[in-house]
C-alpha positions in Angstrom: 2.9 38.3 18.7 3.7 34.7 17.8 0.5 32.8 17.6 1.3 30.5 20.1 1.6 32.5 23.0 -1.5 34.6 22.1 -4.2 34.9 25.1 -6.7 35.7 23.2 -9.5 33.0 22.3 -8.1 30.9 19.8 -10.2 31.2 16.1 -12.4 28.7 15.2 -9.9 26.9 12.7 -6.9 27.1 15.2 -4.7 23.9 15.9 -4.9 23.4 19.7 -2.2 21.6 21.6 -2.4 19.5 25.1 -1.1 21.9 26.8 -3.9 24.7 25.8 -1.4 26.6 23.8 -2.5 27.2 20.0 -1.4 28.0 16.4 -3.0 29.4 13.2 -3.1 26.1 10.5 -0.5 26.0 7.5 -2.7 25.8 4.7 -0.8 23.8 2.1 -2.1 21.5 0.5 -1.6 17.9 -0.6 0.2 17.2 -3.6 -0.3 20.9 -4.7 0.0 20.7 -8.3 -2.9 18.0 -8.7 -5.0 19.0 -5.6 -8.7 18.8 -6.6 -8.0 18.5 -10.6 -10.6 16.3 -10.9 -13.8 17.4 -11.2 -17.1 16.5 -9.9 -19.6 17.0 -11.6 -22.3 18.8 -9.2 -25.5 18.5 -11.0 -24.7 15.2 -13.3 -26.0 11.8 -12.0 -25.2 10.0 -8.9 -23.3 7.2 -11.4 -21.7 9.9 -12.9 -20.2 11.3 -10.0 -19.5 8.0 -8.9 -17.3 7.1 -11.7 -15.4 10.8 -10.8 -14.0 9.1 -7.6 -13.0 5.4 -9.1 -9.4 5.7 -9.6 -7.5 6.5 -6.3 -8.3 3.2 -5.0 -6.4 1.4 -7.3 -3.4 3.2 -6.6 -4.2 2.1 -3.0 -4.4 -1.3 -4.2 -1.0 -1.5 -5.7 0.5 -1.5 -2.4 -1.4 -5.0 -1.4 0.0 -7.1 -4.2 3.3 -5.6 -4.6 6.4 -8.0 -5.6 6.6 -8.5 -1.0 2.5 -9.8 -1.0 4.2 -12.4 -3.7 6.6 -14.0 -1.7 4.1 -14.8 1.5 1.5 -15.8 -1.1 3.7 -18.3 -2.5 4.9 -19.7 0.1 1.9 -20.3 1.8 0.4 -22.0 -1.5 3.3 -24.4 -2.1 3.7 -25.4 1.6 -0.2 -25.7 2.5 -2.2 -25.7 -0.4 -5.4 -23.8 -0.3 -5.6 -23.5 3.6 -4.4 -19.9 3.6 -6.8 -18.0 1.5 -9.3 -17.6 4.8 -5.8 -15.8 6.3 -5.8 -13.1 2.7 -9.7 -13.3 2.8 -9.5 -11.5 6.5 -6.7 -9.1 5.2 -8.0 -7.5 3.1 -11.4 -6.9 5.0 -8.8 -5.6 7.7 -7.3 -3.2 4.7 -10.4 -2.0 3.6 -12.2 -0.5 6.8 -8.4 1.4 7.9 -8.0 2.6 4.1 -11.9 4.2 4.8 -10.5 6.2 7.4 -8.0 7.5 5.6 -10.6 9.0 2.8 -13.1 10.2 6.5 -10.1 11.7 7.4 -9.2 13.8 4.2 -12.4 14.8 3.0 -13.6 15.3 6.4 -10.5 17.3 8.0 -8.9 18.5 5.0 -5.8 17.0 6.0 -3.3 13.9 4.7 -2.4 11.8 7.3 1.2 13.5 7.4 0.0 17.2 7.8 -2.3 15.9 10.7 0.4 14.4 12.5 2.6 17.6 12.1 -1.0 19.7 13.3 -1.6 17.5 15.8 1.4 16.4 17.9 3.7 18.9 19.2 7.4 19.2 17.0 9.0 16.9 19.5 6.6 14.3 18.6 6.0 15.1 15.3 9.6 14.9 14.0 10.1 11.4 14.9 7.1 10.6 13.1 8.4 11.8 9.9 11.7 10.0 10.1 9.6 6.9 10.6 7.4 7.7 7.8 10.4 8.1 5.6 12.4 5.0 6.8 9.2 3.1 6.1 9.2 4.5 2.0 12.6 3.8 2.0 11.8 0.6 2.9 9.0 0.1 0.8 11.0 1.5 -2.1 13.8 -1.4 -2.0 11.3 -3.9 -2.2 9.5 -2.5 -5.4 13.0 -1.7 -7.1 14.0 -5.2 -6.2 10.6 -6.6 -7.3 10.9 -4.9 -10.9 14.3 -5.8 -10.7 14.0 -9.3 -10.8 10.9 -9.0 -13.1 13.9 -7.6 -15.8 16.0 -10.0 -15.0 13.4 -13.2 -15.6 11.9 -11.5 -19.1 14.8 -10.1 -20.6 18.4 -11.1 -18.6 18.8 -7.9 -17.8 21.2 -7.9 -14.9 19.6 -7.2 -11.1 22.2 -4.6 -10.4 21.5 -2.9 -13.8 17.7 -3.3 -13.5 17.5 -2.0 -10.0 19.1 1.2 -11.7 16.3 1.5 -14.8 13.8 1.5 -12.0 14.8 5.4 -11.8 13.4 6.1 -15.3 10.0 5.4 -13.4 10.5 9.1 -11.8 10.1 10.6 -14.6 6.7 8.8 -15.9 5.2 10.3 -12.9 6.4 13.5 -13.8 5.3 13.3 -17.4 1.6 11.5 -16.6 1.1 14.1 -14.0 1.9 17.4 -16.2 -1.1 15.4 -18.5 -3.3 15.1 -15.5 -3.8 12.6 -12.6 -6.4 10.9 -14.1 -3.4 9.5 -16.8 -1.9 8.5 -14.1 -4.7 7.0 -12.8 -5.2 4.9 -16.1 -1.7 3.9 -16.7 -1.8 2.1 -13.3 -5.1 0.7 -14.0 -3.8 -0.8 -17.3 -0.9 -2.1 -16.0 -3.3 -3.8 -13.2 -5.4 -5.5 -16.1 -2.5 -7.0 -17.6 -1.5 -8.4 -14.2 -5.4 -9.7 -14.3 -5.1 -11.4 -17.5 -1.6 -13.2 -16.8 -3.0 -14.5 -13.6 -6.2 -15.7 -15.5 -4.1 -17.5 -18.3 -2.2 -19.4 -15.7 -5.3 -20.7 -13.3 -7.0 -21.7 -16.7 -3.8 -23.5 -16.8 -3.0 -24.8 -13.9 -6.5 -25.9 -13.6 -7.3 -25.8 -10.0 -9.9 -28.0 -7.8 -12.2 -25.2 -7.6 -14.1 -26.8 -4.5 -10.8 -27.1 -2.8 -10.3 -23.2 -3.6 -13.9 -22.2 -2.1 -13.1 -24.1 1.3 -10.0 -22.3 1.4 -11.6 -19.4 2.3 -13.4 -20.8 5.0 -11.6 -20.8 8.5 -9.7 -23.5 9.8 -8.1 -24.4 13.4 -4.8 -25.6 11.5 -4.0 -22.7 11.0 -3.6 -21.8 14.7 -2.3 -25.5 15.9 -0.2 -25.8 12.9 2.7 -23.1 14.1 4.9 -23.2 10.4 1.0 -22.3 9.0 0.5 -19.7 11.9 3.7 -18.2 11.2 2.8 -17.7 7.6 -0.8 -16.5 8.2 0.6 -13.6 10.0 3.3 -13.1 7.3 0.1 -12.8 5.0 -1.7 -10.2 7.5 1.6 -8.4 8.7 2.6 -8.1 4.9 -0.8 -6.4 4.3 -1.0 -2.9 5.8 1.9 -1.0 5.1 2.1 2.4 6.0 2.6 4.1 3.1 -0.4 3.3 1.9 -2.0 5.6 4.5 -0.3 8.4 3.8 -1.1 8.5 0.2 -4.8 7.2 0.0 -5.4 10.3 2.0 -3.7 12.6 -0.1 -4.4 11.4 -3.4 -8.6 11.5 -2.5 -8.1 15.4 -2.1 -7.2 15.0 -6.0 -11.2 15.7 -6.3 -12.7 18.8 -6.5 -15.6 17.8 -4.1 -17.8 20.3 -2.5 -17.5 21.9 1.1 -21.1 20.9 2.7 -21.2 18.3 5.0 -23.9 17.0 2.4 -21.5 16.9 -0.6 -18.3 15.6 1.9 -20.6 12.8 2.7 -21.2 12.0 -0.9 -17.8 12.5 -1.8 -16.5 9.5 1.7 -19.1 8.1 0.1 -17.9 7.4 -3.4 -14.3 7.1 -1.9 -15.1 4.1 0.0 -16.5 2.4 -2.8 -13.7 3.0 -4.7 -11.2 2.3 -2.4 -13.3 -1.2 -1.4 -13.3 -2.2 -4.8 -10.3 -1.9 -5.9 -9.2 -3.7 -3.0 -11.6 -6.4 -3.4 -9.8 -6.7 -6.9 -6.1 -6.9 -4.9 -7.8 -9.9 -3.0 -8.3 -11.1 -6.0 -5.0 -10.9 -7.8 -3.2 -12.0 -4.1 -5.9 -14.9 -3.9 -4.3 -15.9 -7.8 -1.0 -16.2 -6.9 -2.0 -18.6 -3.9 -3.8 -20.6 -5.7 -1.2 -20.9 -8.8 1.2 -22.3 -6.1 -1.3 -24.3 -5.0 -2.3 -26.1 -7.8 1.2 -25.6 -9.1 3.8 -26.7 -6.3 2.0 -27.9 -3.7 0.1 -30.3 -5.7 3.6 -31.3 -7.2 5.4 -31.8 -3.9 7.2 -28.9 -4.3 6.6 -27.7 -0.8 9.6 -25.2 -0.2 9.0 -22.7 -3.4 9.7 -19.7 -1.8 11.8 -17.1 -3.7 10.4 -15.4 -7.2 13.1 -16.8 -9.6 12.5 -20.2 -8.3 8.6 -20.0 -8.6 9.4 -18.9 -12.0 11.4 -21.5 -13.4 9.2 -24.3 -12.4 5.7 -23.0 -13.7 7.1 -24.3 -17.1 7.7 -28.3 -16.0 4.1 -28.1 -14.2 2.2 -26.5 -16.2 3.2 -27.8 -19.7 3.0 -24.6 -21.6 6.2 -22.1 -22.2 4.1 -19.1 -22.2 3.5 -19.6 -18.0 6.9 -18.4 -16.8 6.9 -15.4 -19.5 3.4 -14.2 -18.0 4.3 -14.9 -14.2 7.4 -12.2 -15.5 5.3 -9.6 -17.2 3.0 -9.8 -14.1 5.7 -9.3 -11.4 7.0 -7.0 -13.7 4.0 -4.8 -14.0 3.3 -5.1 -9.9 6.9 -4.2 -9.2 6.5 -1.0 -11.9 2.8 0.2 -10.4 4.6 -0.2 -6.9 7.6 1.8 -7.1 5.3 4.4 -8.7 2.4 5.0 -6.1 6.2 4.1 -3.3 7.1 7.9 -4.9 3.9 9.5 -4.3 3.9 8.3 -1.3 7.0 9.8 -0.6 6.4 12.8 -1.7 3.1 13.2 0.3 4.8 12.1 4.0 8.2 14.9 2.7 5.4 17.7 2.3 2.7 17.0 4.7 5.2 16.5 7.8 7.9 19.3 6.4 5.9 22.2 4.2 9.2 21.7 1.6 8.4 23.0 -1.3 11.1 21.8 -4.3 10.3 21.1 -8.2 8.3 17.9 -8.5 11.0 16.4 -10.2 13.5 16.8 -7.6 11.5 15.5 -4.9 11.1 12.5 -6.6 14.9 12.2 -7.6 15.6 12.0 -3.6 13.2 10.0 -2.5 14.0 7.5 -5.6 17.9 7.6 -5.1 17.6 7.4 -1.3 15.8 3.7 -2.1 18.4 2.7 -4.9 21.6 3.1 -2.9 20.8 -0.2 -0.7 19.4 -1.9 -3.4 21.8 -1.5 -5.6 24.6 -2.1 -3.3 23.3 -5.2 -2.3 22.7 -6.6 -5.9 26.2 -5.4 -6.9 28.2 -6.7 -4.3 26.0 -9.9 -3.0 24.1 -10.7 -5.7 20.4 -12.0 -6.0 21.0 -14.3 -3.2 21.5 -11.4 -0.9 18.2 -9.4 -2.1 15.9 -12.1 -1.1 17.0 -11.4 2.2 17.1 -7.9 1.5 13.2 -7.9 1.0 12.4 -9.9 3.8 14.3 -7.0 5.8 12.3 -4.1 4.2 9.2 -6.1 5.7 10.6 -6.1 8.8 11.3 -2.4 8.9 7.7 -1.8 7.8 6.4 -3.6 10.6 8.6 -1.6 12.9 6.9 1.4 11.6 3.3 0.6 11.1 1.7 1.1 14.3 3.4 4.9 14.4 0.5 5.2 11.1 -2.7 3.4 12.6 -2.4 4.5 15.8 -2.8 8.6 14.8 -5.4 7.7 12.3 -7.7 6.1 14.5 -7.6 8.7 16.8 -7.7 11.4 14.6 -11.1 9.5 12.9 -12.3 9.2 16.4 -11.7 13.6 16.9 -15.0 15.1 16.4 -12.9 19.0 17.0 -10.5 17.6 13.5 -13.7 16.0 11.4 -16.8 17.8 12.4 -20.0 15.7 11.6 -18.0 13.0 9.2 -16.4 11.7 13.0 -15.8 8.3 12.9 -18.9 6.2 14.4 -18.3 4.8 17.6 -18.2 1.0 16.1 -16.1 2.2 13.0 -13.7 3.0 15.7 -14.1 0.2 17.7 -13.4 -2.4 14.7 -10.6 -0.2 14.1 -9.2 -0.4 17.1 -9.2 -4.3 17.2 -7.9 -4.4 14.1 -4.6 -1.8 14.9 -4.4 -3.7 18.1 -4.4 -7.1 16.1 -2.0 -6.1 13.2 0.5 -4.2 15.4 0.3 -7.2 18.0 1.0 -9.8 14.8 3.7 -7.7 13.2 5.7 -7.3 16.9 5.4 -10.9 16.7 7.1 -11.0 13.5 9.5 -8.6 14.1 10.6 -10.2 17.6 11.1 -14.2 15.5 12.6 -12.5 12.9 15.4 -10.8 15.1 15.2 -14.0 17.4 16.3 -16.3 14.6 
């Protein structure tokens, strides 16, 4: 008898639908050939187990300083200065309690975000989900090929349209870091974040900044609500923040450790996961507070109000600045953002394919479709328009992320909230309050954004 039209009591573990009908759970599990690789060490100190859990987080962070953070950053720091680092300052605090629901939701349920949706929701529900989830790493996908695109283009000439095809070789480092474990993988993005660090660092120390301007930028201001061109960018900041995929694969890539099954050891192990994932993000502040503040001191201090587009940026850090090496490290930089990006983009695709669809194809091919699904627009675009064309491309990707984002916050706050799915690591009732405000504030800013950008 099919499970679902059993009378019998369901079993303890049973997914449970609105309607009281019931199934047996599918119990695959996320990102199969590097679920719980990482150990953890049991008896070893509380630093060492600690240091087991720093790693996912930074993948995590990838996503808020990838080459679409750039353009809002820059803008805002050529048009109004310092003003707009209160705006990334309340970001990323947003970013960091919804990315500690998706590790109370992992370790806690077992569950990515994607196979709780598909447990969850019934198939007419859950189907549209998935199409969303995967229109939304589509989407995400463009903007990192274009972003390391361009970052070819400005080191080495390489044409956009031939750049936006190396970006593919990127597939296949996953594939080769993962068959050496995820913790390579792990390091190579956590390099290629401290040479983004350093180029940043070189550039402030040359741009030389008014430091007491910087620290009142992160103080609020009521400009930046009667100022409409400054409100407007403010929520480009926030809106630009979030983005979905990042849900999906910070609560996949936690189940990467082998933590234990107590409720003792899970709460050790959301524990360590939330200090990871806060750091790391507290280090993407940092990085998306540097490129303000290079514009900043850079164009805005010039009069060089309406920098805007990546090349542009580029080409003037050398005049300002005084020193060729600027525009080569602002390259290497974007560069290095637009490679970490397209990377964690894939393993984000390939957690929302198997979590909402159970399809089960060689890692390698996975990959190869949900990378050539995202090079077809951008590299029609760049063939056939040019780089004019994929500025506007990108701002369309953000757009279509926006569209999608509340279809992602809205099941994982009420999943957190669901003491049946997590048991004793259920969201606390002001954990899910905050969360609430902030869904309701990001979805409510991005609608906005979405609205003037199809209003003209």
């Amino acid at each position: 008898m099919d499970a679902r039209t059993e009378t019998a009591a369901p079993p303890a573990d049973a997914v449970v639908s609105a309607d009281g009908s019931w199934r047996k759970p599918v119990l695959e599990r996320s990102l199969g050939e590097v679920f719980r690789t990482v150990q953890v060490a049991g008896h070893a100190s509380s630093w060492r187990r600690l240091t087991a859990f720093f790693g996912p987080g930074y993948l995590v962070a990838v996503g808020y300083m990838d080459p679409g953070n750039w353009a809002t950053s820059i803008a805002g720091g050529s048009k109004f200065g310092y003003a707009l680092l209160f705006v990334a300052l309340l970001s990323n605090i947003m970013a960091v309690i919804l990315q500690s629901l998706c590790a109370r939701l992992a370790i806690g349920s077992g569950r990515d975000l994607a196979q709780a949706c598909r447990d969850g929701y019934p198939r007419w529900a859950a189907f549209p989900l998935w199409l969303l989830a995967e229109i939304a790493i589509i989407a995400t996908d463009v903007a990192e090929v274009i972003g390391t695109a361009i970052g070819l283009n400005l080191l080495f000439g390489i044409p956009l349209e031939i750049g936006v095809l190396l970006t593919s070789l990127d597939v296949f480092v996953v594939l080769l870091l993962q068959r050496l474990g995820f913790r390579y993988l792990e390091a190579f993005i956590i390099a290629m974040l401290g040479v983004i660090a350093i180029c940043f660092a070189v550039q402030i120390a040359l741009a030389d900044p008014e430091w007491g301007a910087v620290i009142r930028g992160f103080a609020p201001t009521t400009d930046i609500v009667r100022n409409p061109e400054m409100l407007y960018l403010a929520l480009g900041i926030i809106g630009a923040t979030v983005m979905p995929h990042n849900l999906y694969l910070h609560s996949a890539i936690v189940q990467t450790r082998a933590f234990g099954t107590s409720t003792r050891e899970k709460r050790e192990a959301l524990k360590f996961a939330t200090i990871d994932s806060t750091v790391a993000l507290s280090f993407a502040l940092l990085i998306n507070a540097s490129i303000l503040i290079l514009a900043a001191a850079t164009f805005y201090k010039s009069g060089n109000t309406g920098v805007a587009e990546l090349g542009q940026a580029q080409s003037l850090l050398h005049p300002l600045l005084g020193s060729a090496i600027a525009p080569t490290l602002f390259g290497i930089a974007l560069l290095c953002c637009g490679m970490n990006s397209t990377v964690t983009a894939t393993l984000a695709g390939q957690t929302v394919m198997e979590g909402f669809l159970h399809i089960r194809l060689p890692a390698w091919q996975r990959r190869l479709i949900t990378r050539s699904v995202a090079l077809l627009p951008a590299a029609g675009v760049t063939l056939f328009y040019g780089e004019a064309e994929t500025a506007k491309l990108l701002i369309l990707s953000q757009v279509v992320l926006s569209l999608q984002l509340p279809f992602a916050i809205v099941p994982l706050v009420q999943f957190t909230a669901s003491r049946s799915k997590l048991g004793d690591l259920v969201s606390p009732r002001w954990l899910t309050i905050a969360a609430g405000i902030i869904a309701v504030t990001i979805i409510a800013l991005n609608v906005k954004l979405t609205w003037d950008y199809f209003a003209g």
